[in-house]
Structure formats: structure tokens, C-alpha cells
PDB file of N, CA, C and O in Angstrom, chain B, residues numbered from 101:
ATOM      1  N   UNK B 101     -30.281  50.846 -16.689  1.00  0.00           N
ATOM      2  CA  UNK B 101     -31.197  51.726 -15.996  1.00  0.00           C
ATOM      3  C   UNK B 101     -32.161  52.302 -17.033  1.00  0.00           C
ATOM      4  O   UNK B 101     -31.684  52.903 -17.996  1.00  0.00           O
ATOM      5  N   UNK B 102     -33.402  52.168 -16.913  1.00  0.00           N
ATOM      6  CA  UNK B 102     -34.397  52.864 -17.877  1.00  0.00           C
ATOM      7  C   UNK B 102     -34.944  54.217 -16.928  1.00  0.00           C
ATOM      8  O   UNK B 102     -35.196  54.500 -15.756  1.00  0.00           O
ATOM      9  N   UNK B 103     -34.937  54.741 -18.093  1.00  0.00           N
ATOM     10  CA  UNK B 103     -36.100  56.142 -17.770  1.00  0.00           C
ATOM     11  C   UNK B 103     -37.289  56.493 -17.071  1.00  0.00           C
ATOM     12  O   UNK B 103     -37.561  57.293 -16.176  1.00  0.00           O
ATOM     13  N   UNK B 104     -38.192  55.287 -18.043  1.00  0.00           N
ATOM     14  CA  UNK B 104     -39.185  54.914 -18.031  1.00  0.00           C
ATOM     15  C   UNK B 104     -39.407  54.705 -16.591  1.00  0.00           C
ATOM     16  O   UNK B 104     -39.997  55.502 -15.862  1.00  0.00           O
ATOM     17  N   UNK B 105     -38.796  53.358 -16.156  1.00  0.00           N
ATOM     18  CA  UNK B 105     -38.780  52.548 -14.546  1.00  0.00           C
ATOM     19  C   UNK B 105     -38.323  54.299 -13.353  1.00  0.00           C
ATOM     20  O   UNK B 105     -38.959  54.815 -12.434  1.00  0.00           O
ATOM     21  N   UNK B 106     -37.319  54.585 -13.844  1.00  0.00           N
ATOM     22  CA  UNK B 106     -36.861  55.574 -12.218  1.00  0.00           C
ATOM     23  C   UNK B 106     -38.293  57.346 -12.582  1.00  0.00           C
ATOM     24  O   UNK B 106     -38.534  58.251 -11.783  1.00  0.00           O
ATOM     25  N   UNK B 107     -38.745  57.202 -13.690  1.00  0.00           N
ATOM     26  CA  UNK B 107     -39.779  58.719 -13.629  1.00  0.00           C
ATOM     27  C   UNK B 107     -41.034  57.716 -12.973  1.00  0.00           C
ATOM     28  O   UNK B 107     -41.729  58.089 -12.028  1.00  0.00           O
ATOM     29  N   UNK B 108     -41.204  56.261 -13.711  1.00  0.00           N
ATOM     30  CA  UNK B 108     -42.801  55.826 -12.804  1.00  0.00           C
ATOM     31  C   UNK B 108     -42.247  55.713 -11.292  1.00  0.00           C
ATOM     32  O   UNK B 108     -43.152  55.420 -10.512  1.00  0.00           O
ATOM     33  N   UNK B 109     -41.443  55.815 -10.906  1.00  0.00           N
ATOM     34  CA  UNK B 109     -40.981  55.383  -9.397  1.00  0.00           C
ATOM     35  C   UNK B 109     -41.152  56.712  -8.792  1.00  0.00           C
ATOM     36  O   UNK B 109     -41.731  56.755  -7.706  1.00  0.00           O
ATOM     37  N   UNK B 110     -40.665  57.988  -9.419  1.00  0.00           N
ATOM     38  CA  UNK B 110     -40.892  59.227  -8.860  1.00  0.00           C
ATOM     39  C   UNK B 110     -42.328  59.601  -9.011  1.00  0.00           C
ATOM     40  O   UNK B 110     -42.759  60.452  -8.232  1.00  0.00           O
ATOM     41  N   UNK B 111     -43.090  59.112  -9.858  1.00  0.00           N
ATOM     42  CA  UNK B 111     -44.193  59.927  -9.874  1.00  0.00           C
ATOM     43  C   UNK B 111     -44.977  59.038  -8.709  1.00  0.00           C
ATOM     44  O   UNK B 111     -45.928  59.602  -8.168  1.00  0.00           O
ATOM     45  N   UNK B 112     -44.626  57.601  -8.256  1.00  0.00           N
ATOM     46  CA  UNK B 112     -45.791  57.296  -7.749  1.00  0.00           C
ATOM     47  C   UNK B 112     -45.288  57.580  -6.082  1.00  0.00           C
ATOM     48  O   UNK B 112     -45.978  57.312  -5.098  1.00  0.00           O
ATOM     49  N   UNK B 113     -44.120  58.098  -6.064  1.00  0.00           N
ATOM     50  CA  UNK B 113     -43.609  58.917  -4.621  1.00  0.00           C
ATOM     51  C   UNK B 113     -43.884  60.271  -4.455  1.00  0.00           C
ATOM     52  O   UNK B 113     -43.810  60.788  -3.340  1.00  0.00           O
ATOM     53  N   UNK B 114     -44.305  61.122  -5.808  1.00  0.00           N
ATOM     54  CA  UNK B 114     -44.471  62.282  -5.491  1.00  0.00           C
ATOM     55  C   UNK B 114     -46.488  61.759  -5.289  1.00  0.00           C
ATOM     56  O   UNK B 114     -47.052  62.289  -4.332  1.00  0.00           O
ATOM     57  N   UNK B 115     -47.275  60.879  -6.111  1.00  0.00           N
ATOM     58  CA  UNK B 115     -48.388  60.311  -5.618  1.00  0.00           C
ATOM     59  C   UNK B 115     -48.909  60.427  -3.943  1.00  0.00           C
ATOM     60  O   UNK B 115     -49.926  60.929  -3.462  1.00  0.00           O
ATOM     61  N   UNK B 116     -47.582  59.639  -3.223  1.00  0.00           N
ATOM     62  CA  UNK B 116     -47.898  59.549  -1.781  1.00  0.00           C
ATOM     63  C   UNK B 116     -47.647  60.060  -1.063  1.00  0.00           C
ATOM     64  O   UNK B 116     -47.959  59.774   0.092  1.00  0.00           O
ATOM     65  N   UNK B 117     -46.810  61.287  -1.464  1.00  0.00           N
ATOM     66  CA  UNK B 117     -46.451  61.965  -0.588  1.00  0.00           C
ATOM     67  C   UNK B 117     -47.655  63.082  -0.844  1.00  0.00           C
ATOM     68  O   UNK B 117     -48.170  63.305   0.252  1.00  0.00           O
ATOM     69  N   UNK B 118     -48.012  63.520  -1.427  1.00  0.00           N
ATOM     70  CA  UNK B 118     -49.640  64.279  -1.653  1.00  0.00           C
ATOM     71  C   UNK B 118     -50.865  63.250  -0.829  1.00  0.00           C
ATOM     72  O   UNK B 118     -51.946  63.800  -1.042  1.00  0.00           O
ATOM     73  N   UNK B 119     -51.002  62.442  -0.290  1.00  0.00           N
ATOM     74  CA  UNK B 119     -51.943  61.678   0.003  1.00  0.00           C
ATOM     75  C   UNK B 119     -51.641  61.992   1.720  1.00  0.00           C
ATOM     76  O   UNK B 119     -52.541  61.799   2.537  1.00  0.00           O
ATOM     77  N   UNK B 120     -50.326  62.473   2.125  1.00  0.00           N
ATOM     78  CA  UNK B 120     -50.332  62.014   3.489  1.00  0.00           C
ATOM     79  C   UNK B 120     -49.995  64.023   4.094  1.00  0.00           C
ATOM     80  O   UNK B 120     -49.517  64.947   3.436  1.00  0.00           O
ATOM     81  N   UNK B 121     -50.444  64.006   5.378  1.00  0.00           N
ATOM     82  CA  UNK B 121     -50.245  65.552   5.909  1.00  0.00           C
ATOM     83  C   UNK B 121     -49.045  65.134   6.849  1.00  0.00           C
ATOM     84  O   UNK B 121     -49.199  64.132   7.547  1.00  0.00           O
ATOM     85  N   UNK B 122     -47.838  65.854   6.910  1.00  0.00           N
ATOM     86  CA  UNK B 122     -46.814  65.559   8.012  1.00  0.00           C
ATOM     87  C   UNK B 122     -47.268  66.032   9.215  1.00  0.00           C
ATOM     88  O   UNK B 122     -46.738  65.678  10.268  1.00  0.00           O
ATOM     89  N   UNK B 123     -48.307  66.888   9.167  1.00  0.00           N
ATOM     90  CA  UNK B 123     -48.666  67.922  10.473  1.00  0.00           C
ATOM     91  C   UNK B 123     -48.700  66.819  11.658  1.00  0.00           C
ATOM     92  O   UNK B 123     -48.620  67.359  12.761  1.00  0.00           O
ATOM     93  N   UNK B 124     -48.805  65.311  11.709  1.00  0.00           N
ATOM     94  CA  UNK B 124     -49.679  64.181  12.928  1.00  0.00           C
ATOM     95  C   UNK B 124     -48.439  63.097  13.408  1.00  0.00           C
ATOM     96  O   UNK B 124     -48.311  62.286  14.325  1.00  0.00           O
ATOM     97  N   UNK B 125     -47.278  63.734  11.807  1.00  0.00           N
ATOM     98  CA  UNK B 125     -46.291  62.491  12.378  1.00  0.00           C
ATOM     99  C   UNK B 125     -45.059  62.912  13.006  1.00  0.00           C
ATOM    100  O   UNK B 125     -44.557  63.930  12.530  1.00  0.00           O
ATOM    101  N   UNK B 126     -44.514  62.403  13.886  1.00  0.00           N
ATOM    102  CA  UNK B 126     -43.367  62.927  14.534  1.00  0.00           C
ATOM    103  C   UNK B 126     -42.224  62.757  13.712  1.00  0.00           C
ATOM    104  O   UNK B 126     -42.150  62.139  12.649  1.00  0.00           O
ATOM    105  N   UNK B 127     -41.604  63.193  14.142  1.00  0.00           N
ATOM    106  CA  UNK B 127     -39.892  63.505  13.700  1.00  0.00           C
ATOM    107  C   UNK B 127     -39.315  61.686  12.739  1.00  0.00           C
ATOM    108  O   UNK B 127     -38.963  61.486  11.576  1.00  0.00           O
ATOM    109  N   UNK B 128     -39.475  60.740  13.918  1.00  0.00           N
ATOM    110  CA  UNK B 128     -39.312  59.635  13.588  1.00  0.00           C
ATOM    111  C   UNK B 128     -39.914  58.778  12.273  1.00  0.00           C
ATOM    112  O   UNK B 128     -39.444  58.027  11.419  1.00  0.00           O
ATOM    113  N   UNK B 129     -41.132  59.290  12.587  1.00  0.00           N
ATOM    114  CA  UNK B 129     -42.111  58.970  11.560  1.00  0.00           C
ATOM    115  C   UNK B 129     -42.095  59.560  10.042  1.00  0.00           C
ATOM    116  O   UNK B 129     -42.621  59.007   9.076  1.00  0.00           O
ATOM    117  N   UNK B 130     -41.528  60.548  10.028  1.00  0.00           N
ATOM    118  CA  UNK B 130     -40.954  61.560   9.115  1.00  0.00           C
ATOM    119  C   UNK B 130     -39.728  60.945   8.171  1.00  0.00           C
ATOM    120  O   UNK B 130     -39.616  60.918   6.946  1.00  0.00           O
ATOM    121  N   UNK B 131     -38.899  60.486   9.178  1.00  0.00           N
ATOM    122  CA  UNK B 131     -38.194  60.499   8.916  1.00  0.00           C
ATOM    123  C   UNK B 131     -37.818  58.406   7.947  1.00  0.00           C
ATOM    124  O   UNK B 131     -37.003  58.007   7.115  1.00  0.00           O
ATOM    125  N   UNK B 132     -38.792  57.837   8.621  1.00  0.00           N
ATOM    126  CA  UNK B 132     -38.945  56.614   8.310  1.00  0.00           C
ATOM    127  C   UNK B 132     -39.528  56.443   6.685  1.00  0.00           C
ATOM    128  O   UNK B 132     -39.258  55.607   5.823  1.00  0.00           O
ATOM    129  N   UNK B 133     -40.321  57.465   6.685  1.00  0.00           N
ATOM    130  CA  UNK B 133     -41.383  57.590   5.534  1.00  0.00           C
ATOM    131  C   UNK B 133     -40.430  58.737   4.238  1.00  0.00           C
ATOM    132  O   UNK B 133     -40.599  58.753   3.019  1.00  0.00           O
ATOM    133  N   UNK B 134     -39.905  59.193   4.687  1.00  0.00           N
ATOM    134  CA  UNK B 134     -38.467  59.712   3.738  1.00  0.00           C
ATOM    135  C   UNK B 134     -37.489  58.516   3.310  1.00  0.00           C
ATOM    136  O   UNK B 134     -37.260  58.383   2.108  1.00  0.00           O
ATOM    137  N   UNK B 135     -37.045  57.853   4.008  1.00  0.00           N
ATOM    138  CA  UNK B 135     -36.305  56.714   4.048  1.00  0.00           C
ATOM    139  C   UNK B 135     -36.390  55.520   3.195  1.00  0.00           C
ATOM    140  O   UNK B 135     -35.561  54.748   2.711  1.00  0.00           O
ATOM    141  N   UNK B 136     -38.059  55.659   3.166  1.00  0.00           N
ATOM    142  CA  UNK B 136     -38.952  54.337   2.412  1.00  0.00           C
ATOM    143  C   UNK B 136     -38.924  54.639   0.957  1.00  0.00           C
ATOM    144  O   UNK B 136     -38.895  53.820   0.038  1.00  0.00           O
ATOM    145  N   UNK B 137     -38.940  56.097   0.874  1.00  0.00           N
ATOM    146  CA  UNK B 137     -39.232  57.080  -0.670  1.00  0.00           C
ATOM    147  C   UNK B 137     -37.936  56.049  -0.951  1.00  0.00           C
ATOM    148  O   UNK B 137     -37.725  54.937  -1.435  1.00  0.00           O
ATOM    149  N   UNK B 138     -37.194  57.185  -0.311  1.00  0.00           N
ATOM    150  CA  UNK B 138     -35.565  57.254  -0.932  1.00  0.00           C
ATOM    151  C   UNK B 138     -35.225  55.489  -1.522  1.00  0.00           C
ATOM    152  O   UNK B 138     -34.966  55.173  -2.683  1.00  0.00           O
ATOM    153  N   UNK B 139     -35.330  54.565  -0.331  1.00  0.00           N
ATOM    154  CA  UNK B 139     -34.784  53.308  -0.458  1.00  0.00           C
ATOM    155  C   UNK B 139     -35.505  52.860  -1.819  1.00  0.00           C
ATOM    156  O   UNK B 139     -35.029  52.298  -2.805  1.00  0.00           O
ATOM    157  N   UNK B 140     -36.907  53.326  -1.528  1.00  0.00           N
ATOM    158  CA  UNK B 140     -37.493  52.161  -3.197  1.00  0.00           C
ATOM    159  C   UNK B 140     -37.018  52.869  -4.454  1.00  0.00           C
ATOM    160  O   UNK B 140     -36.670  52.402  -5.539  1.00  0.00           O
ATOM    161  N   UNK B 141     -37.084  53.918  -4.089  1.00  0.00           N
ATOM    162  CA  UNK B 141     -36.321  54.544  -5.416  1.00  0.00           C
ATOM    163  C   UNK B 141     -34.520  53.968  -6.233  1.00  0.00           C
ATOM    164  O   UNK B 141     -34.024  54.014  -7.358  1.00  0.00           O
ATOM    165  N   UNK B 142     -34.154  53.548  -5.067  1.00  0.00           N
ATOM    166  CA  UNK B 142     -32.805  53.500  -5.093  1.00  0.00           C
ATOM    167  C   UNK B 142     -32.789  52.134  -5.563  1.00  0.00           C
ATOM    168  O   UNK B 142     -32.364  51.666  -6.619  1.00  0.00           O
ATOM    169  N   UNK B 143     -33.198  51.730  -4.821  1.00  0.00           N
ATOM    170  CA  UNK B 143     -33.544  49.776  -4.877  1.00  0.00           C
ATOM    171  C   UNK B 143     -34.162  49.659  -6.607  1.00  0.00           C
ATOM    172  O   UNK B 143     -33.590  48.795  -7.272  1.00  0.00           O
ATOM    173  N   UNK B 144     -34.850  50.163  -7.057  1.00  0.00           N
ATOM    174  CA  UNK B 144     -35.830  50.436  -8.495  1.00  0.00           C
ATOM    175  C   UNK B 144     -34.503  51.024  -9.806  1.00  0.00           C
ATOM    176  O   UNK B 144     -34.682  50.967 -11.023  1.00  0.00           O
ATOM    177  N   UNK B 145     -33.376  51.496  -9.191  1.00  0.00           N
ATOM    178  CA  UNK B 145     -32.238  51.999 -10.097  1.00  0.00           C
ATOM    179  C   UNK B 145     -31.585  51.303 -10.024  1.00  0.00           C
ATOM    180  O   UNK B 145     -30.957  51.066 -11.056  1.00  0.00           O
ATOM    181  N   UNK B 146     -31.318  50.629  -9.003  1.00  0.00           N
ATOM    182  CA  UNK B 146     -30.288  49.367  -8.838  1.00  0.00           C
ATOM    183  C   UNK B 146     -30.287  48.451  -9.404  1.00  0.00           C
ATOM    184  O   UNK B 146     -29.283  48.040  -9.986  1.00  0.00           O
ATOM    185  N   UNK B 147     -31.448  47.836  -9.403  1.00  0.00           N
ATOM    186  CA  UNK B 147     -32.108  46.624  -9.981  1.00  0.00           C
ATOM    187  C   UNK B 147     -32.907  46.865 -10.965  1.00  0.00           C
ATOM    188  O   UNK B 147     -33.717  45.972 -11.214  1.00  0.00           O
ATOM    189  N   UNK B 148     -32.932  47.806 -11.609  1.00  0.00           N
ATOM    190  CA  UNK B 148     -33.161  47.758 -13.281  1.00  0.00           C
ATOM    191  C   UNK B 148     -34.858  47.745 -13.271  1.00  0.00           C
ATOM    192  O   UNK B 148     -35.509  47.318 -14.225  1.00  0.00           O
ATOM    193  N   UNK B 149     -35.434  48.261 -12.084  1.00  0.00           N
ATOM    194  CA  UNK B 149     -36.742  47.859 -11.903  1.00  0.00           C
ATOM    195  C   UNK B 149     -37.219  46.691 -11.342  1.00  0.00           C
ATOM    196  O   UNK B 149     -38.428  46.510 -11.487  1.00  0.00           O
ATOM    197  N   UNK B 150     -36.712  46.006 -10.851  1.00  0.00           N
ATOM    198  CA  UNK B 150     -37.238  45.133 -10.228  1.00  0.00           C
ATOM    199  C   UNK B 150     -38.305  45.128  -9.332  1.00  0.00           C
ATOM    200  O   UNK B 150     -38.293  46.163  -8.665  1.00  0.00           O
ATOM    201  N   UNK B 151     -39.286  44.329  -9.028  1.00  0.00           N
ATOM    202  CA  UNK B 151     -40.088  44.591  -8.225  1.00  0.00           C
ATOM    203  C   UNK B 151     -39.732  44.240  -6.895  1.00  0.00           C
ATOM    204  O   UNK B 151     -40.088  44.869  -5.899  1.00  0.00           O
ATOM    205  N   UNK B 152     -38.986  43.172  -6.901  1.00  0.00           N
ATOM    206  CA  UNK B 152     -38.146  42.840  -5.714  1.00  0.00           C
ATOM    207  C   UNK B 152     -37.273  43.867  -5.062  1.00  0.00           C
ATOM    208  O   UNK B 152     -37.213  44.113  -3.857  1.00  0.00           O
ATOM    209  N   UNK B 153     -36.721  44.332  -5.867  1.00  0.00           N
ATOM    210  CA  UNK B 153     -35.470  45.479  -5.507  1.00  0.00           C
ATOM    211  C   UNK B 153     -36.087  46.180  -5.188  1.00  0.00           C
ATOM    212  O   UNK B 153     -36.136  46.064  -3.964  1.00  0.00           O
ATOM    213  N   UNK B 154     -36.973  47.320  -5.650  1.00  0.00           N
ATOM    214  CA  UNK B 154     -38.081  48.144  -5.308  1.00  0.00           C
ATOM    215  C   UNK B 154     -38.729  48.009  -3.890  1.00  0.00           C
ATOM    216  O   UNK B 154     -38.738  48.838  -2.980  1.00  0.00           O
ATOM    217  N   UNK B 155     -39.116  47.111  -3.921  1.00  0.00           N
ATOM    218  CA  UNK B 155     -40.292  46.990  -2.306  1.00  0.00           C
ATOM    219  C   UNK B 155     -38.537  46.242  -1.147  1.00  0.00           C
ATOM    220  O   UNK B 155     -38.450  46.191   0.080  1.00  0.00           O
ATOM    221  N   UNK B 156     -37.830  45.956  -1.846  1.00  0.00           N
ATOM    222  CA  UNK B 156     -36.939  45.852  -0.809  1.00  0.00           C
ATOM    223  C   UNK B 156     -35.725  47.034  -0.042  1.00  0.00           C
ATOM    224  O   UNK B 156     -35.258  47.150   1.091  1.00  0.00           O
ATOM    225  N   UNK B 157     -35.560  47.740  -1.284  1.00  0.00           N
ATOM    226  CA  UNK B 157     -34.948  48.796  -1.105  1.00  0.00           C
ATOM    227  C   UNK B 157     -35.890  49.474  -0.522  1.00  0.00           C
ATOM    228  O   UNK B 157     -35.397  49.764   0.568  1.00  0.00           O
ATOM    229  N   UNK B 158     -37.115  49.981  -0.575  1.00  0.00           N
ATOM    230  CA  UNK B 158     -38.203  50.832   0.107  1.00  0.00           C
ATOM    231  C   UNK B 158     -37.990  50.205   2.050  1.00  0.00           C
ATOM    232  O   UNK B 158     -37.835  51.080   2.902  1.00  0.00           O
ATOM    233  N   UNK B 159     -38.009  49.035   2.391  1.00  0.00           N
ATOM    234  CA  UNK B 159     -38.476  48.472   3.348  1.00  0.00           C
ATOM    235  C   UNK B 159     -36.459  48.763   4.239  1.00  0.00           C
ATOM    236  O   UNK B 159     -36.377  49.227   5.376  1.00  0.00           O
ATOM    237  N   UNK B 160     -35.569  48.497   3.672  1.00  0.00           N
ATOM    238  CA  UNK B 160     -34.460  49.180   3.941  1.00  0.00           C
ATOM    239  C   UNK B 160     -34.192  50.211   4.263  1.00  0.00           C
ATOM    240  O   UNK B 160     -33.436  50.527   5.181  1.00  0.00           O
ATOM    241  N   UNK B 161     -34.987  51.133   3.292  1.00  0.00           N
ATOM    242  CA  UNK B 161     -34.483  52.688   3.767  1.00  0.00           C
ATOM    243  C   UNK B 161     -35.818  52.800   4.873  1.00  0.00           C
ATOM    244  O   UNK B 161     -35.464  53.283   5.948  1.00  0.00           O
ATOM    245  N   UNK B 162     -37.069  52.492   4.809  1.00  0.00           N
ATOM    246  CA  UNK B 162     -37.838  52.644   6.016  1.00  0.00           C
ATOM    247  C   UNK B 162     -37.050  52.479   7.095  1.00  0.00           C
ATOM    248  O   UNK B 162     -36.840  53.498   7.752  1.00  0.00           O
ATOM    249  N   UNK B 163     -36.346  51.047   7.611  1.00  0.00           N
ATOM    250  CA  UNK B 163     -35.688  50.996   8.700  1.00  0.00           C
ATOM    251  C   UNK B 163     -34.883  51.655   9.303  1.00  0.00           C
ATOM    252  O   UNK B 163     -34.924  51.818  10.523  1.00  0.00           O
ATOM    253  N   UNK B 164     -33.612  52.367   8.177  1.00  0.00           N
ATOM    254  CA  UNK B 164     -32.583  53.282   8.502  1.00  0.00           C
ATOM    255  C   UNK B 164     -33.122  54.436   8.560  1.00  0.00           C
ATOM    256  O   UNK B 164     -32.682  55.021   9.550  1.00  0.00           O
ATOM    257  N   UNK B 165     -34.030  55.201   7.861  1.00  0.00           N
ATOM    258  CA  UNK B 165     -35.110  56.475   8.740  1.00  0.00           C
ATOM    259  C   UNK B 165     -35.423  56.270  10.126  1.00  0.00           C
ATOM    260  O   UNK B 165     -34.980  56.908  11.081  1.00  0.00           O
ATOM    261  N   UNK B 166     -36.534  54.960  10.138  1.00  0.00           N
ATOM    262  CA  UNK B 166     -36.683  55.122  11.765  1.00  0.00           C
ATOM    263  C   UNK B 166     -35.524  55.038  12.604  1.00  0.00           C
ATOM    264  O   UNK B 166     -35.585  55.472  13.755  1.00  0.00           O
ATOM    265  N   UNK B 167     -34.334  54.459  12.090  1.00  0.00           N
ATOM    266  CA  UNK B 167     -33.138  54.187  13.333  1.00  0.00           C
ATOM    267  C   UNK B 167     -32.941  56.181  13.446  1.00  0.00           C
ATOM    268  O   UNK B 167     -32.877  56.956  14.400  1.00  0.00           O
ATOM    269  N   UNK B 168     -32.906  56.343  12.103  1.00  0.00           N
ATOM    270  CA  UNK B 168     -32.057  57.998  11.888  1.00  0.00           C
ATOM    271  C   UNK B 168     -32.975  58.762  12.996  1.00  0.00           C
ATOM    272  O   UNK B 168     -32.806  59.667  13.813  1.00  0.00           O
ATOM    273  N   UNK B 169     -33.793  58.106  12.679  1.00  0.00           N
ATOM    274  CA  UNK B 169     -35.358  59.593  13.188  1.00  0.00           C
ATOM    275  C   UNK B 169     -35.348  59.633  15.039  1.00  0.00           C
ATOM    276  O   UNK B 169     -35.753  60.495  15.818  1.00  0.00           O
ATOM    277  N   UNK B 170     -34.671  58.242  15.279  1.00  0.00           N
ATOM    278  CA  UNK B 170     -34.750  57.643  16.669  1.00  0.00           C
ATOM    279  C   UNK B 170     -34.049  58.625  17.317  1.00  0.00           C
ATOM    280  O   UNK B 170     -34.359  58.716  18.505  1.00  0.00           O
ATOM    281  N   UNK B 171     -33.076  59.512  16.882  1.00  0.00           N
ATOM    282  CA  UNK B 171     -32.054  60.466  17.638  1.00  0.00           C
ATOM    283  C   UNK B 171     -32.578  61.323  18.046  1.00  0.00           C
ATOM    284  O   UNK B 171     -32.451  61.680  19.217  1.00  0.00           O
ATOM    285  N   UNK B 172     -33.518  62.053  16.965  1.00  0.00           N
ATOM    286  CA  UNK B 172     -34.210  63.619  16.979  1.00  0.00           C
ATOM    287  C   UNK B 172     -34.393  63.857  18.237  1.00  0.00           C
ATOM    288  O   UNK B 172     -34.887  64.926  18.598  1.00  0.00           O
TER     289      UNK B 172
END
């Protein structure tokens, strides 16, 4: 696990999450887009940085947000 790889992964999530207003998205949507953070982040520690792991772990946790968000 490098340093380097999991702080560029946080900074470019704390990046998008400044780019977007929650005020327009619902609960679900919220919750999908939390999900996406979390997963690429996770996916990016897992896999040592991978770019694969990264955009796959992101696209994972998107899904299990929207299932999560589906309850609200």
C-alpha cells in the first residue's frame, strides 16, 4: 500500500465532492455517489493502485449505494 496512491485518491474525492451541490440529489443519489467515493478508494488500497481496481471498486460501491439508498 503506498501513501502516495491512497492521499492522490483522497484528494481527487475531496476534488468532486466540491464540484457537486447535494441540495438536487435525492437520498438515493446521495447515497450512490458516497458509495462510488468509498468503493474507488477501497478498490485503489486493495490493489496497490491499480487503475483497474480503482474505477472498479468505485463502480461497485456506486451500485451498493444505489441498492442502500433504494430503502430511504
Amino acid at each position: 500500500m503506498h501513501a502516495r496512491t491512497i492521499l492522490t485518491a483522497l484528494v481527487l474525492m475531496l476534488f468532486a465532492t466540491g464540484c457537486a451541490t447535494w441540495d438536487g440529489l435525492s437520498s438515493r443519489q446521495k447515497s450512490a455517489a458516497v458509495g462510488a467515493g468509498v468503493g474507488g478508494v477501497a478498490g485503489a488500497v486493495v490493489t496497490d493502485g491499480s487503475v483497474l481496481g480503482t474505477v472498479g471498486g468505485a463502480a461497485i460501491g456506486g451500485v451498493i449505494g444505489d441498492q442502500v439508498g433504494k430503502g430511504r
